[in-house]
N, CA and C atoms as an extended XYZ file, in Angstrom:
348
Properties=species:S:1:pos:R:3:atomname:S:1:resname:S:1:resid:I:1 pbc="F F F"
N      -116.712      -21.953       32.006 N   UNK     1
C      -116.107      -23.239       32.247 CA  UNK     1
C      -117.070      -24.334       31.818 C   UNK     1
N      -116.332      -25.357       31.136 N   UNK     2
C      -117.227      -26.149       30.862 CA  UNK     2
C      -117.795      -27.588       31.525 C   UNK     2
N      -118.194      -28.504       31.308 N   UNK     3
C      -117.751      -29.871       32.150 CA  UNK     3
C      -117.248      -30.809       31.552 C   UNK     3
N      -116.434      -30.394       30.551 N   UNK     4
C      -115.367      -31.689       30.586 CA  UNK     4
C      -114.070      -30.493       31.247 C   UNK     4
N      -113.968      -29.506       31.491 N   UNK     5
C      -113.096      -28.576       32.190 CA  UNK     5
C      -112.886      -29.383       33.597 C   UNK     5
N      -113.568      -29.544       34.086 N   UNK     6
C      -113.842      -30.448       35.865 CA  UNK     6
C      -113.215      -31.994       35.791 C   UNK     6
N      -113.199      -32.223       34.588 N   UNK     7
C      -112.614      -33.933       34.404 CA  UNK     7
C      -111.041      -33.689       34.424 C   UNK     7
N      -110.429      -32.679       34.347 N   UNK     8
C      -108.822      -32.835       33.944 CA  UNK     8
C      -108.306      -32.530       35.446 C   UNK     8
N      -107.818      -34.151       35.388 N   UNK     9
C      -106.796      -33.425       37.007 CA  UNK     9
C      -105.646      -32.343       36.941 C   UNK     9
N      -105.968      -31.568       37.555 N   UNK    10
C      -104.617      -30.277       37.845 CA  UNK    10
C      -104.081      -31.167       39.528 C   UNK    10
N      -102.288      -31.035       39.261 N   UNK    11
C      -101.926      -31.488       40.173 CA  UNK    11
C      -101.558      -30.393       41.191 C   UNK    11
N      -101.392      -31.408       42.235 N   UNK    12
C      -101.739      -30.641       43.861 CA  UNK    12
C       -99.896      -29.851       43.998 C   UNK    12
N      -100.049      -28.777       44.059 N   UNK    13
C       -98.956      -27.961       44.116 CA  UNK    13
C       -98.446      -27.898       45.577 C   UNK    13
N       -99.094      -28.653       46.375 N   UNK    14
C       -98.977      -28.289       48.131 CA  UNK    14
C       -98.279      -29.569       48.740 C   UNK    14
N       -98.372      -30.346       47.594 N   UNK    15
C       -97.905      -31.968       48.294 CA  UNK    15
C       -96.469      -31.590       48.373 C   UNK    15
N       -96.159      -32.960       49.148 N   UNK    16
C       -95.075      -32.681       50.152 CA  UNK    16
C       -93.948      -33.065       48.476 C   UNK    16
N       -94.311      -34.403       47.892 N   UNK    17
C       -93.959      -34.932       47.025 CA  UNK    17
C       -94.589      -34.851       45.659 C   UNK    17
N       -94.379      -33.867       45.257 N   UNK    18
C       -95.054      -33.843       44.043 CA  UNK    18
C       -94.605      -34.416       42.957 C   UNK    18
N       -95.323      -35.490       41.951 N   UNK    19
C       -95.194      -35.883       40.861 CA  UNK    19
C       -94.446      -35.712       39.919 C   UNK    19
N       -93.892      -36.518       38.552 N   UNK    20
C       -93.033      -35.985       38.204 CA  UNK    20
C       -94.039      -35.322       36.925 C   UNK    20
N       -93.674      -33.874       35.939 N   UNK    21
C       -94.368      -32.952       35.809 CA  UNK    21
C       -94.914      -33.352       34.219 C   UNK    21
N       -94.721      -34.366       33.692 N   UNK    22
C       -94.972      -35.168       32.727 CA  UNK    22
C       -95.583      -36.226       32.947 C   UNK    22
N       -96.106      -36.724       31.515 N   UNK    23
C       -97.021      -37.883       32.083 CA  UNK    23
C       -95.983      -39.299       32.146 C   UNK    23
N       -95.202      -39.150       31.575 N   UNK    24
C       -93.773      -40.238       31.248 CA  UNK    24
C       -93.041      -40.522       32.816 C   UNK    24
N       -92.645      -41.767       33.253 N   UNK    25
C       -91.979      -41.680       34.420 CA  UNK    25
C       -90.541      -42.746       33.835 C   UNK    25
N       -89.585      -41.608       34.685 N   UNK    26
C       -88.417      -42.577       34.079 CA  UNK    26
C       -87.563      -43.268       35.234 C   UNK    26
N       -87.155      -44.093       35.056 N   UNK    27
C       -86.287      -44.464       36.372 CA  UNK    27
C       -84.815      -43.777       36.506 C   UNK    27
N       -84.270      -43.895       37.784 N   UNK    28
C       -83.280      -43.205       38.117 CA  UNK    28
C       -82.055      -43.368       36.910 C   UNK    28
N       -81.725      -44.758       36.198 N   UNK    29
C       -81.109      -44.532       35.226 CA  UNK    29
C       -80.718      -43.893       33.749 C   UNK    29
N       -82.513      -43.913       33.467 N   UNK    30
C       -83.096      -43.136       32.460 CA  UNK    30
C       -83.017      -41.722       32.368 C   UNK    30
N       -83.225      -41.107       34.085 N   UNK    31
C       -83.484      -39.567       34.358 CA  UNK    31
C       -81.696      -39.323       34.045 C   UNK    31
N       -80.713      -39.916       34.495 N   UNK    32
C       -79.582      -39.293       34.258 CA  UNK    32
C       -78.795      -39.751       33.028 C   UNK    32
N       -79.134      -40.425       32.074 N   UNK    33
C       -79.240      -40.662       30.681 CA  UNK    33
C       -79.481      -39.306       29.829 C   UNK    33
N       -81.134      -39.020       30.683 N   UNK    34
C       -81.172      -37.500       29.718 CA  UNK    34
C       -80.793      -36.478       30.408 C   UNK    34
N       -80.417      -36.422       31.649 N   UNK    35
C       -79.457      -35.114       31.910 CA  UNK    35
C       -78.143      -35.086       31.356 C   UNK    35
N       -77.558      -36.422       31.160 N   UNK    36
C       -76.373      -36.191       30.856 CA  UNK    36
C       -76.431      -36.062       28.827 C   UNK    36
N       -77.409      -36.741       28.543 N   UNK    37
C       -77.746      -36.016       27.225 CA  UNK    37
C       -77.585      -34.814       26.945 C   UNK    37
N       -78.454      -34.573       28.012 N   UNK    38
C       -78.964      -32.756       27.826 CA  UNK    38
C       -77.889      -31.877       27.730 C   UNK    38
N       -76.951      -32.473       28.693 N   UNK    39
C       -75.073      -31.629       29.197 CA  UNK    39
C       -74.170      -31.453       27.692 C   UNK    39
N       -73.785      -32.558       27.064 N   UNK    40
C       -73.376      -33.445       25.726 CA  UNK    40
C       -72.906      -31.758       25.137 C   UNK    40
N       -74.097      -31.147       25.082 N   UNK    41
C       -73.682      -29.766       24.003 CA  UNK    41
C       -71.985      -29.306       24.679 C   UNK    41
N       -72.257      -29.213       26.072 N   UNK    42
C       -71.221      -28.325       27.072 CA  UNK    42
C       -69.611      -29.199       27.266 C   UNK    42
N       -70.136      -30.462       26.613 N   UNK    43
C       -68.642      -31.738       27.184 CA  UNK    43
C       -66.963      -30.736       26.668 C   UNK    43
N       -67.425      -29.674       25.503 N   UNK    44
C       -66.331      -29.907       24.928 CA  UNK    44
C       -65.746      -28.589       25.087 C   UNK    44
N       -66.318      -27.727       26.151 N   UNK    45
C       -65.873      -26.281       26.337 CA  UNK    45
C       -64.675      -26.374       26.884 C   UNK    45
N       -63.699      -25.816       26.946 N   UNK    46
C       -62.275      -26.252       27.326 CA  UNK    46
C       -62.926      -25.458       28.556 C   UNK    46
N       -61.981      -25.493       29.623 N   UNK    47
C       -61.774      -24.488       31.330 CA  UNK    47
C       -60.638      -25.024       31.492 C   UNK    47
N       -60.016      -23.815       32.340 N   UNK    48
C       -58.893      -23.668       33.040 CA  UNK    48
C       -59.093      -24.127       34.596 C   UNK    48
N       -58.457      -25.758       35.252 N   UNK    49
C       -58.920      -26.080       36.689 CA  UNK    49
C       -57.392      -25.608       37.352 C   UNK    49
N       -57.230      -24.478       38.359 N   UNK    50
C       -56.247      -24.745       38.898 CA  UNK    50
C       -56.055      -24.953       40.670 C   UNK    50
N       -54.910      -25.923       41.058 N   UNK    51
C       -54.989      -26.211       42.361 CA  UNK    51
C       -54.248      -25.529       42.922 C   UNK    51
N       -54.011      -24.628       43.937 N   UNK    52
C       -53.041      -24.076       43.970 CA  UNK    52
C       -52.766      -23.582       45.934 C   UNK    52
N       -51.751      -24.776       45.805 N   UNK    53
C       -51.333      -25.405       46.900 CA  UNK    53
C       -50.478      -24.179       48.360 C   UNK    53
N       -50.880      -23.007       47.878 N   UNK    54
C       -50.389      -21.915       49.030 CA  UNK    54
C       -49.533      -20.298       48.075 C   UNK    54
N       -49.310      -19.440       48.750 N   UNK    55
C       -48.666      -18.296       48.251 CA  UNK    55
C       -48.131      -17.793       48.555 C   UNK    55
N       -46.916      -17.405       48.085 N   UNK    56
C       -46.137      -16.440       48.776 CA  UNK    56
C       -45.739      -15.112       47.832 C   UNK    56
N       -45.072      -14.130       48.171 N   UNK    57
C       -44.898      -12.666       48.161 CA  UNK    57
C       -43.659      -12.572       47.899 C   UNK    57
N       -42.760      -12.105       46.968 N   UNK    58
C       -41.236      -11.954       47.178 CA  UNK    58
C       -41.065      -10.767       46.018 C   UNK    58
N       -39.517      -10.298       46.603 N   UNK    59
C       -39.321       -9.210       44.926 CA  UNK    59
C       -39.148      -10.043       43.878 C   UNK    59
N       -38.610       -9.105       43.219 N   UNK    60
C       -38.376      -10.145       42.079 CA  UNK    60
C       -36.325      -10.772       41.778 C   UNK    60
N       -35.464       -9.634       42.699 N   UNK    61
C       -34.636      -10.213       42.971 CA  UNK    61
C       -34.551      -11.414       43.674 C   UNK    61
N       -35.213      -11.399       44.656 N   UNK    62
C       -35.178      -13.024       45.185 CA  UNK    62
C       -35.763      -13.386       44.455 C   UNK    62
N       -37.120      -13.407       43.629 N   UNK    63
C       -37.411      -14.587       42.880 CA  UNK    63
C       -36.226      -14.946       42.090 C   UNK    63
N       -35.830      -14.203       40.866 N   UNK    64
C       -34.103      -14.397       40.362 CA  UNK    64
C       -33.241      -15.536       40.939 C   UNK    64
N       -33.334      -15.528       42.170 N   UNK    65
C       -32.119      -16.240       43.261 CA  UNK    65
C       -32.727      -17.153       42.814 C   UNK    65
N       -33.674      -17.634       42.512 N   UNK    66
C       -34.117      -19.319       43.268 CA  UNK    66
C       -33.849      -20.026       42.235 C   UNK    66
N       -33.558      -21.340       42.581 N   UNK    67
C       -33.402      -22.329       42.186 CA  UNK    67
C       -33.183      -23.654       42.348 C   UNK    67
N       -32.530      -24.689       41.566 N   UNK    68
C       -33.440      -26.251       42.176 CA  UNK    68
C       -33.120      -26.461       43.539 C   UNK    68
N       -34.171      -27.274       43.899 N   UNK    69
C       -33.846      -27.562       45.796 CA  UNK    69
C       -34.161      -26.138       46.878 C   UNK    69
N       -34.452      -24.808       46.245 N   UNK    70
C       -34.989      -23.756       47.095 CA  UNK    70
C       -36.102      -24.105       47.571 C   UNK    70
N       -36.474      -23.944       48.626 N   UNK    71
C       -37.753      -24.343       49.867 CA  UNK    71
C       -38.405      -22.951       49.546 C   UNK    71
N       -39.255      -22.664       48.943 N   UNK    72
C       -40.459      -21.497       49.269 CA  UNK    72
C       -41.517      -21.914       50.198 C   UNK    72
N       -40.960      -20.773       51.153 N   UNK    73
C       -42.459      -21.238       51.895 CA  UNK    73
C       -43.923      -20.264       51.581 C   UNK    73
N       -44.364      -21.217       51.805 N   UNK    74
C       -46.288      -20.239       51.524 CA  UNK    74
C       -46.849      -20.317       52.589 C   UNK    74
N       -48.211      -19.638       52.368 N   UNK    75
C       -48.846      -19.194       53.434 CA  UNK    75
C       -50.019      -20.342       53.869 C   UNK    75
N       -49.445      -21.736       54.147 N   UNK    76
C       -50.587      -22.411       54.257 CA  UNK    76
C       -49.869      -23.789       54.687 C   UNK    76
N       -50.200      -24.155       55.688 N   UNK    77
C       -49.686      -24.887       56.695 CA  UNK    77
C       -49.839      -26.930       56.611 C   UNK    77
N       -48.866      -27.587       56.427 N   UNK    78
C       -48.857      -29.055       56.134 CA  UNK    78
C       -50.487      -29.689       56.408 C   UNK    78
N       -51.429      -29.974       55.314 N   UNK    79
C       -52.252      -30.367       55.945 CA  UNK    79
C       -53.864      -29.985       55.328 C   UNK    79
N       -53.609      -28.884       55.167 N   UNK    80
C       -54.895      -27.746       54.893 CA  UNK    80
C       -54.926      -28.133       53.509 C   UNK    80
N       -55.903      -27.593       53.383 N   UNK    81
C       -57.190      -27.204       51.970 CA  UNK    81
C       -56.515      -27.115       51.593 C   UNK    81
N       -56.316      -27.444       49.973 N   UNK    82
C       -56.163      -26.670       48.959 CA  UNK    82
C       -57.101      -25.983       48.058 C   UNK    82
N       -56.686      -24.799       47.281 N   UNK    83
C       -58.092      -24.184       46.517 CA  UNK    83
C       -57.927      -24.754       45.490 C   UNK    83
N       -59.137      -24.859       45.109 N   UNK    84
C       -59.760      -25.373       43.593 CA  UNK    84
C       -60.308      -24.299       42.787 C   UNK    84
N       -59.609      -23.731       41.376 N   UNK    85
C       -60.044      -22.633       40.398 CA  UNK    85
C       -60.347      -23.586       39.364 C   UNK    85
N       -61.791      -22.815       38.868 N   UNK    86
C       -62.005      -23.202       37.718 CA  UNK    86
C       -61.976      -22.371       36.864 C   UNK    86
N       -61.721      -21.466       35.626 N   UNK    87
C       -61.758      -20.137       34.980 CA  UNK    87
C       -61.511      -19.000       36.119 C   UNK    87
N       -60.523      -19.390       37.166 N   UNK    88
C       -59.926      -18.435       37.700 CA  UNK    88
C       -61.208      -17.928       38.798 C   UNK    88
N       -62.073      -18.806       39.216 N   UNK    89
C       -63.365      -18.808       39.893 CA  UNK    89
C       -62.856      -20.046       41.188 C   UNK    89
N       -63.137      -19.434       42.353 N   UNK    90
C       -62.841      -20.734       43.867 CA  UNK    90
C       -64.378      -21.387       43.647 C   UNK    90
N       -63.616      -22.990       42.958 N   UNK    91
C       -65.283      -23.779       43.359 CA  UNK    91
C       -65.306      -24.449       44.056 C   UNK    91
N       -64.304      -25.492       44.533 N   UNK    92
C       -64.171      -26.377       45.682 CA  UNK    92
C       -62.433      -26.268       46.259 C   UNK    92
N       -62.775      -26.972       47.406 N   UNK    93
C       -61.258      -27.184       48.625 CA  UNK    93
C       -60.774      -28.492       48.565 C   UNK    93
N       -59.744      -29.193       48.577 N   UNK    94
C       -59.382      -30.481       48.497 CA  UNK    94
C       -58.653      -30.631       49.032 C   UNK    94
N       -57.225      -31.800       48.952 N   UNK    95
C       -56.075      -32.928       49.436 CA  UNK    95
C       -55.681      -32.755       48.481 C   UNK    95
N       -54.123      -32.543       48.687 N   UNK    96
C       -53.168      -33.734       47.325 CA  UNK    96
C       -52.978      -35.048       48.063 C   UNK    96
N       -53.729      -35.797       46.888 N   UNK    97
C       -53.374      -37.404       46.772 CA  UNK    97
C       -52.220      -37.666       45.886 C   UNK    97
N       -51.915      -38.690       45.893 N   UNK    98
C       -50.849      -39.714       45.221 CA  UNK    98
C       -51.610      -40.595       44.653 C   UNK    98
N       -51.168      -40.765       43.099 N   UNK    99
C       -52.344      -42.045       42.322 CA  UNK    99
C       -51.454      -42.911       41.667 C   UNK    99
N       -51.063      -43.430       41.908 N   UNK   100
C       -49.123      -44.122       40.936 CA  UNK   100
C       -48.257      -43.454       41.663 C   UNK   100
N       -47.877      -42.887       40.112 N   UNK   101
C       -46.430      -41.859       40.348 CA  UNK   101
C       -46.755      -40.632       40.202 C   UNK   101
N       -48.333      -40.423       40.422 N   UNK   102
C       -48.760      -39.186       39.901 CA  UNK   102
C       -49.351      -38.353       41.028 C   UNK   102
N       -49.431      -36.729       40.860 N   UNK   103
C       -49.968      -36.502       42.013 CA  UNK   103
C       -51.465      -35.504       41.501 C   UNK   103
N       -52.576      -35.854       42.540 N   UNK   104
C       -53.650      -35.313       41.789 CA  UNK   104
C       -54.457      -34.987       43.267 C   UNK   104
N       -55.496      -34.490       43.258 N   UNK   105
C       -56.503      -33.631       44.173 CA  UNK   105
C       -57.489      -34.118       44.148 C   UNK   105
N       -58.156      -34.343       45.262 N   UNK   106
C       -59.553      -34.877       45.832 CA  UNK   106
C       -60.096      -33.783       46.123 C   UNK   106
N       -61.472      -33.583       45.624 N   UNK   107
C       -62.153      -32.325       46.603 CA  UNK   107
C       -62.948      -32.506       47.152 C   UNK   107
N       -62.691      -31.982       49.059 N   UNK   108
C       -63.027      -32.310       50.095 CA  UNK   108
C       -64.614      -31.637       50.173 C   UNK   108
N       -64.688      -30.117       49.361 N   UNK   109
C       -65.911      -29.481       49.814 CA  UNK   109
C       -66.339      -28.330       48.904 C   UNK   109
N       -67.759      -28.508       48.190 N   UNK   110
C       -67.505      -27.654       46.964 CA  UNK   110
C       -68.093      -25.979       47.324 C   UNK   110
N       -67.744      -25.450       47.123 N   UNK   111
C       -67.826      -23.666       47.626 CA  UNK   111
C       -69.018      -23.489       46.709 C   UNK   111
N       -70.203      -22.813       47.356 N   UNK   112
C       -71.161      -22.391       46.213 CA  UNK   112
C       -71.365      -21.027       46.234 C   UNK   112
N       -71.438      -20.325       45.676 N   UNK   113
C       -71.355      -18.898       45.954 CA  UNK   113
C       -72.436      -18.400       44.873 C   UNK   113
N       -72.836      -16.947       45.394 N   UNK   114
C       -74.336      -16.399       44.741 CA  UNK   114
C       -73.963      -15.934       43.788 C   UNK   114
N       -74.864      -16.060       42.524 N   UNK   115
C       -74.624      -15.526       41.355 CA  UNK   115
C       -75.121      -14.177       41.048 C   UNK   115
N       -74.942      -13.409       40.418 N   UNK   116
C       -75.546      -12.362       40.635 CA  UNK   116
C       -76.429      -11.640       39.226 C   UNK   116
């Protein structure tokens, strides 16, 4: 080891708050400037989001029967969650809202699950 080896600060790995790991500091607008830079490659991957507001079970003769104004009921009660699929994956739970004349989903709580 030499002694200009002893002149280079190595940072403290134990702090509560450790530094940011470059010598560059960016502000909060800057830092998500280049994350969302960084994302840019991924903007244009299509996915499948689906909401899907309860389920039910029937043959397929009754399915046959149905038609406009038939009430199906599902398994999920005025009020509750709805699931949120993304590529056929549960990522979050939501509401149907009303936005106009349109109807769309808030999500209340996002599901994180282990990857493996």
């Amino acid at each position: 080891m030499s002694d200009t080896d002893a002149q280079v600060p190595l940072p403290d790995l134990n702090a509560a708050n450790p530094g940011p790991v470059d010598d560059i500091a960016y502000s909060e607008d800057e830092q998500a400037s280049r994350i969302a830079a960084d994302l840019e490659a991924v903007f244009d991957v299509p996915v499948q989001v689906s909401a899907v507001l309860g389920r039910s079970k029937m043959d397929v003769g009754e399915l046959l029967k149905l038609g406009p104004g038939t009430v199906l009921e599902l398994d999920r009660r005025v009020g509750e969650a709805i699931d949120i699929y993304v590529n056929n994956r549960l990522v979050a739970r939501g509401e149907v809202v009303l936005v106009e004349d349109k109807l769309g989903v808030t999500m209340t709580e996002i599901i994180k699950t282990e990857r493996n």
